[in-house]
C-alpha positions as CSV (number, residue, x, y, z in Angstrom):
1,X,22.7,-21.5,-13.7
2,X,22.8,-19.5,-10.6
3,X,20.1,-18.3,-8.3
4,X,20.7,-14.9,-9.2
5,X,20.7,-15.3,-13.1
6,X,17.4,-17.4,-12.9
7,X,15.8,-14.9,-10.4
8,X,16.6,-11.9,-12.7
9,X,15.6,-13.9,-15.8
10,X,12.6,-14.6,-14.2
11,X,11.7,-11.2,-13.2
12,X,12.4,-9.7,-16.9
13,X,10.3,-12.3,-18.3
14,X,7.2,-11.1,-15.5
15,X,8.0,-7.3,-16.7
16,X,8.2,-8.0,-20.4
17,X,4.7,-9.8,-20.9
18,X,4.7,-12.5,-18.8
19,X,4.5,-14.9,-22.1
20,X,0.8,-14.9,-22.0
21,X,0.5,-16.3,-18.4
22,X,-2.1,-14.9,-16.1
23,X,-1.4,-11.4,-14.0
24,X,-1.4,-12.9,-10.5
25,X,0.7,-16.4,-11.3
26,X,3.2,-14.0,-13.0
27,X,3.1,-11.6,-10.1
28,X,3.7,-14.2,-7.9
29,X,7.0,-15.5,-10.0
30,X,8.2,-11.7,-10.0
31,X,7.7,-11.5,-6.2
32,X,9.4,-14.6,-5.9
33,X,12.4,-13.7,-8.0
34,X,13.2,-10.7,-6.1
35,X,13.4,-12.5,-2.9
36,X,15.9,-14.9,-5.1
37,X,17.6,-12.1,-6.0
38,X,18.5,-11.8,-2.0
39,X,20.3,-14.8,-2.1
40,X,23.9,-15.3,-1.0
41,X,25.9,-14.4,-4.2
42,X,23.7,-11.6,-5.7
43,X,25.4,-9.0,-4.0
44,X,27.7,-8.2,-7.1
45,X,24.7,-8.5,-9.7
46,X,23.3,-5.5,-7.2
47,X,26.2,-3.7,-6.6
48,X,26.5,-3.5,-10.8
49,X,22.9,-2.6,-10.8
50,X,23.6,0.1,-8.5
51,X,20.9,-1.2,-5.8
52,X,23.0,-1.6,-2.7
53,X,21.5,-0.7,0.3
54,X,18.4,0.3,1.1
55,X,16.8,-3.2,1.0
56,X,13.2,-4.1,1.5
57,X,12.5,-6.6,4.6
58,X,10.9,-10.1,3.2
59,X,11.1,-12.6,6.1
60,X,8.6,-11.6,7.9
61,X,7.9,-14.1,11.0
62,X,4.2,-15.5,11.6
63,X,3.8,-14.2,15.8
64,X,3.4,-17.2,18.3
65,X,-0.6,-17.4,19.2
66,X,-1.9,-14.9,16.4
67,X,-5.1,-15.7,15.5
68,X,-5.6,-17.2,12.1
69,X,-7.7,-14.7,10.6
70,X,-4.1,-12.3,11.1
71,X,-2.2,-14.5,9.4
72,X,-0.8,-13.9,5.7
73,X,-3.3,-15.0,3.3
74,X,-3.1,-18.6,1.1
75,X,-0.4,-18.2,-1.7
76,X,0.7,-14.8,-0.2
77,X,3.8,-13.8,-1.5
78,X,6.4,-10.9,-0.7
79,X,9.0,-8.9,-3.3
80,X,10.8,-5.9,-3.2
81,X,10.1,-3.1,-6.0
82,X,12.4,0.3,-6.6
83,X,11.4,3.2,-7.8
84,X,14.1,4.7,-9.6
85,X,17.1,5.1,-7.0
86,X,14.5,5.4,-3.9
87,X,15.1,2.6,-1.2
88,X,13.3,-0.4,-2.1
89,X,9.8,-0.5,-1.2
90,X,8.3,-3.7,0.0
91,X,4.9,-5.8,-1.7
92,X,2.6,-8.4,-1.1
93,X,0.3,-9.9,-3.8
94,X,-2.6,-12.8,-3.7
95,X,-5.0,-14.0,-6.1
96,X,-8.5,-15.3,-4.9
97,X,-9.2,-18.8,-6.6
98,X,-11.7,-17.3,-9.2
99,X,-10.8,-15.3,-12.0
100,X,-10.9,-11.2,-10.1
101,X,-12.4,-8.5,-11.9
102,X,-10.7,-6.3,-10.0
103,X,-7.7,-5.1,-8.2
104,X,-7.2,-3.8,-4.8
105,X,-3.4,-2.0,-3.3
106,X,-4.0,-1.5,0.0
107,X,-1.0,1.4,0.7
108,X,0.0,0.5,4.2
109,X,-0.2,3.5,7.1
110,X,3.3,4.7,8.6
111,X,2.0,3.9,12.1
112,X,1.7,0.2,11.2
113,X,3.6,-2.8,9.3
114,X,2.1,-4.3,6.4
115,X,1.2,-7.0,8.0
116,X,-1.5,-5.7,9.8
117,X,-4.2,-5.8,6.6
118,X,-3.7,-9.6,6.4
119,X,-7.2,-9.7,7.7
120,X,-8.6,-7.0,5.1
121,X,-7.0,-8.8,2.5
122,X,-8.4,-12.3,3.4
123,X,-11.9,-10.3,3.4
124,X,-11.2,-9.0,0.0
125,X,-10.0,-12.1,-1.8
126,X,-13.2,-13.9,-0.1
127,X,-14.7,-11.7,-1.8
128,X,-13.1,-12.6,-5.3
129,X,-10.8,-9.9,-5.5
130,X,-7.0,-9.7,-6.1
131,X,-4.8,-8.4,-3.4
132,X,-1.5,-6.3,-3.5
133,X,0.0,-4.8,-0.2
134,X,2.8,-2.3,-0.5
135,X,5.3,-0.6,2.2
136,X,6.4,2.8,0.5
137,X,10.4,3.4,1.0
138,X,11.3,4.8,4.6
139,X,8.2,3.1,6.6
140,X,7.1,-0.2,7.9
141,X,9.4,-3.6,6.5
142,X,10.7,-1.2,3.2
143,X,14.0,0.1,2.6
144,X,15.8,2.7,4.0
145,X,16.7,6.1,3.1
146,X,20.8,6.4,3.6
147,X,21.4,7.7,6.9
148,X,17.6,7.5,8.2
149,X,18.2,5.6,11.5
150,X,15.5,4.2,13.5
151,X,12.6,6.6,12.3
152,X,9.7,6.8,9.8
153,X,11.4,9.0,7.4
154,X,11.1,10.4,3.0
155,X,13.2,12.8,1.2
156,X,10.2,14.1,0.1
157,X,6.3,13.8,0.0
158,X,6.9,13.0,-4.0
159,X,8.5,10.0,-2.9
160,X,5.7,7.7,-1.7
161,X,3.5,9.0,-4.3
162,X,6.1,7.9,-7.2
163,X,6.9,4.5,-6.0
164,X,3.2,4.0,-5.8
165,X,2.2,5.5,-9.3
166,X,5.5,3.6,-11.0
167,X,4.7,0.2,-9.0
168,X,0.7,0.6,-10.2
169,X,2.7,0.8,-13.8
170,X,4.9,-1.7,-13.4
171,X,4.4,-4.2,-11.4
172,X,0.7,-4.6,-11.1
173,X,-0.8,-3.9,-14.7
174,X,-4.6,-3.2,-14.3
175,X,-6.4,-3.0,-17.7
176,X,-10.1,-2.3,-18.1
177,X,-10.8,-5.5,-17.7
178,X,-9.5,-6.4,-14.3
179,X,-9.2,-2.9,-13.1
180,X,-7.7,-1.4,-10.1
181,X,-8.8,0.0,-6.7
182,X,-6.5,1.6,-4.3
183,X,-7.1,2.2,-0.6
184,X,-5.3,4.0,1.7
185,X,-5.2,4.3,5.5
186,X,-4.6,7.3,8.0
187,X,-1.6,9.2,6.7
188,X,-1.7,6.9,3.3
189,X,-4.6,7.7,2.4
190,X,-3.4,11.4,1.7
191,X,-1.5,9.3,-1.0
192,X,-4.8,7.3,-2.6
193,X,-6.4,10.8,-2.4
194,X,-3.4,12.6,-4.5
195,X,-3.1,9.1,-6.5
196,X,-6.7,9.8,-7.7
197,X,-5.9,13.3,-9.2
198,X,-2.8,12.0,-10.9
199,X,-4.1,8.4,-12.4
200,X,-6.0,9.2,-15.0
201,X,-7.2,5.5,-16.9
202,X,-9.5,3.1,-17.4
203,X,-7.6,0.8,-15.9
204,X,-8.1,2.7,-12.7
205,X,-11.4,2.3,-11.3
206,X,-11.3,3.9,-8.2
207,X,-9.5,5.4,-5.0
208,X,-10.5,4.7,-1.2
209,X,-9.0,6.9,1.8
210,X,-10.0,5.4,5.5
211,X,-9.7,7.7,8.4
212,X,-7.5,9.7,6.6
213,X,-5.3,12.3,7.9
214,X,-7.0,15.9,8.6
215,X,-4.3,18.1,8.9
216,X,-2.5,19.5,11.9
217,X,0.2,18.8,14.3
218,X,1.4,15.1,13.7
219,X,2.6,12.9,17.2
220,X,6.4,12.1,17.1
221,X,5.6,9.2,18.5
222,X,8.1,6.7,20.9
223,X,10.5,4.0,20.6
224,X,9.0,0.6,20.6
225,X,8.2,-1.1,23.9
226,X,6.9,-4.6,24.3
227,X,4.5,-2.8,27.1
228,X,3.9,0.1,25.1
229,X,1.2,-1.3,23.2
230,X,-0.8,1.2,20.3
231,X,-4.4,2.3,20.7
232,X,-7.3,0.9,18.2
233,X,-8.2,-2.3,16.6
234,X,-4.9,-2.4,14.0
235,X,-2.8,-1.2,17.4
236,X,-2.7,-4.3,18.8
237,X,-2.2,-6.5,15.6
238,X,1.0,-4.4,15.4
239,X,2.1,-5.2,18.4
240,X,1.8,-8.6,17.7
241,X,4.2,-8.5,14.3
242,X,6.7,-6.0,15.8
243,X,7.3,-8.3,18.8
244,X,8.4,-10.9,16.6
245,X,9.7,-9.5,14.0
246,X,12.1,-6.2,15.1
247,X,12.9,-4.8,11.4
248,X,9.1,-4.1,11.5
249,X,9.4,-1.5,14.7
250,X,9.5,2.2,12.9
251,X,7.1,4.2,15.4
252,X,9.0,7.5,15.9
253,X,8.0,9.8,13.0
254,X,11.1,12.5,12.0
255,X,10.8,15.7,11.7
256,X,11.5,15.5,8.1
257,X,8.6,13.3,7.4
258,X,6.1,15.2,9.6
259,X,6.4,17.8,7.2
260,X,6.3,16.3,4.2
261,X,3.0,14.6,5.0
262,X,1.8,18.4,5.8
263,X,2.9,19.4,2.6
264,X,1.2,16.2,0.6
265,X,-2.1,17.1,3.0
266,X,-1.6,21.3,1.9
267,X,-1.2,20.5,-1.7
268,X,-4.3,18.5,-2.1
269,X,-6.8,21.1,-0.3
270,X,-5.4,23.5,-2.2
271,X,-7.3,22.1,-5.5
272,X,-9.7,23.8,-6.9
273,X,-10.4,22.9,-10.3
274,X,-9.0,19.3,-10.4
275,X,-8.6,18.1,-14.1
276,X,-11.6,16.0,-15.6
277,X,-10.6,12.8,-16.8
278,X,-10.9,12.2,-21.0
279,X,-10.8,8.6,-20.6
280,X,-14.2,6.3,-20.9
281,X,-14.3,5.1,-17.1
282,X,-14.5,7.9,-14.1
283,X,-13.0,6.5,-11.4
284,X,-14.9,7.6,-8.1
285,X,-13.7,8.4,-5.1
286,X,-14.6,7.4,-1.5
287,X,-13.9,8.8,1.9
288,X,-14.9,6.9,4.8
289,X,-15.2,8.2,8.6
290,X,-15.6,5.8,11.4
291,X,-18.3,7.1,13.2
292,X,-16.1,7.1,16.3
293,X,-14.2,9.8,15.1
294,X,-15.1,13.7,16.1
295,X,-16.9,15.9,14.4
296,X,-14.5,18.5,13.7
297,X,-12.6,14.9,12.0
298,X,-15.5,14.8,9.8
299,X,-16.0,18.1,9.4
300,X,-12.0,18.1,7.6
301,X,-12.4,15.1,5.9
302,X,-15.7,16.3,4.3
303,X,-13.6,19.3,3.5
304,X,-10.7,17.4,1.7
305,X,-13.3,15.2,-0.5
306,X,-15.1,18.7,-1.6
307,X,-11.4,19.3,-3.7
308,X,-11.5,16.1,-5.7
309,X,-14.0,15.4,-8.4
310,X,-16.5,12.4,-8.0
311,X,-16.0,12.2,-4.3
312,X,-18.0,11.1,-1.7
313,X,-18.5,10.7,2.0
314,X,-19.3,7.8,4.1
315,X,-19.4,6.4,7.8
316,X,-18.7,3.0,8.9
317,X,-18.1,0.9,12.4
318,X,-14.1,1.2,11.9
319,X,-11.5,-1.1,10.4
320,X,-13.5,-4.5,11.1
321,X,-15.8,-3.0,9.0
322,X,-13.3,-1.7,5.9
323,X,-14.0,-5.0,4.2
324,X,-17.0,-4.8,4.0
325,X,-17.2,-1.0,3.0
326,X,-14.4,-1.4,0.7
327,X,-16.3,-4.3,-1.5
328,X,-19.9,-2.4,-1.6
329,X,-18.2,0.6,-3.3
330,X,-16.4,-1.9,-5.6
331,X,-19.4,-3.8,-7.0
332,X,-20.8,0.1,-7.2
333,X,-18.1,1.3,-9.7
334,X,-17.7,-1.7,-11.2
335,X,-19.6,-1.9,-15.2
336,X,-22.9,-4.9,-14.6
337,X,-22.4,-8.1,-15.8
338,X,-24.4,-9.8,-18.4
């Protein structure tokens, strides 16, 4: 049998039910089977499937003298999902070596790869939670958009809010047992934010923005440089993967997708009487400031959280600290255990 035929049989097995098998072990044999699925001869199973092009990145590269606390966690494992006829977006799952009551999707920032939560990952599957990374289509190691070139780039703000919402369906599977939590990160977390007024379950425990975007003009940015090295703590872990790995270098931001982040940002101030959730669980919501940041910064991100239900503010020491911040509120929305 060939590599493609197991890879896909694999996969449909994963989506169907996974035969009884726990979530994370059959997460990990769907991740795995659509990296097999990259093989040499599988380019006619996708050119049938109509999924030329547009390909996620999956061979990452470990950087010479990274610290081990940046490096991918234990049984770390990368796939590719699509969302409808979007580029592939790109995903990382781990399971913590207890059973997890919860989930955690860390949606990764435009301004950085992936890569660079390996650390808030280890910190959350120490803490005995499972782990899922993604890269939405048009940023960071996912697919392009036809014609994009070398900038961060979507067709639309809708985009990166689907392939989220669909992967969250069907990919990860939380039920209100092992629930999930999803973070979010600068301009992502615009996307946890409007995640948290469209997932409506109680399967979904809860939604986390960090720093998140407050509106305004939005930097172009500049080609990668090896000297050019970004601000801030998750600047320099950047640096570190984009020098060995080049597929990872989107820094300019297009026009296109400047807009459509102020667009995302518009829609969700503009709530005002954001649908209650009939469902048992309320997932709450959490908006965390690094006390570096400005006031005015706050000011706007105390704003935003006054248009979703259940919100609430926070400050903490910055992105060393996320772990940390991101556990506490767990164990807060999570039910006591006998």
């Amino acid at each position: 049998m060939s590599q493609c035929v197991i890879a896909e049989a694999a996969n449909l097995d994963y989506i169907s039910g996974m035969g009884g098998r726990s979530l994370f072990r059959g997460a990990m044999m769907a991740a795995a089977a659509l990296v097999l699925l990259g093989a040499p001869g599988c380019s006619k199973l996708k050119e049938a499937a109509g999924l030329q092009g547009g390909q996620a990145f999956l061979d990452s590269r470990i950087p010479p003298g990274l610290s081990p606390q940046y490096f991918p966690p234990e049984g770390f494992v990368w796939g590719a999902y699509r969302a409808g006829n979007l580029p592939e977006a790109r995903y990382g799952v781990a399971s913590p070596p207890v059973n997890p009551r919860a989930q955690v999707l860390i949606l990764a920032d435009a301004d950085y790869p992936a890569e660079t939560y390996f650390e808030l990952a280890r910190q959350l599957l120490n803490a005995g939670y499972g782990v899922w990374l993604l890269d939405v289509p048009g940023q960071g190691g996912a697919g392009h958009y036809l014609l994009q070139g070398d900038a961060v780039f979507t067709r639309s703000f809708h985009d990166s809010q689907t392939t989220a919402a669909d992967f969250i369906r069907d990919i990860v599977h939380p039920t209100p047992d092992k629930p999930l939590f999803v973070l979010g990160t600068g301009y992502s977390a615009i996307n946890a934010l409007s995640l948290s007024t469209m997932l409506k379950s109680d399967a979904m425990a809860g939604f986390i923005a960090f720093d998140p975007y407050a509106g305004g003009e939005i930097d172009k940015g500049k080609a990668w440089h090896s000297e050019d090295v970004p601000a801030g703590y998750w600047g320099g872990i950047a640096q570190s993967w984009q020098m060995s790995n080049p597929d990872l270098r989107l820094r300019v931001k297009s026009e296109q997708w400047r807009a459509q982040v102020k667009k995302a940002y518009a829609e969700l101030k503009g709530l005002h009487l954001p649908v209650m959730s009939l469902k048992g669980r309320t997932a709450g919501v959490l908006v965390i400031e690094p006390k570096a940041e400005t006031t005015a910064t706050a000011n706007a991100a105390s704003a935003l959280c006054a248009h979703l239900p259940h919100c609430r503010m926070e400050a903490d020491d910055g992105p060393q600290a996320l772990g940390a911040s991101v556990g506490d509120f767990i164990k807060a929305e999570l039910p006591a255990t006998d």
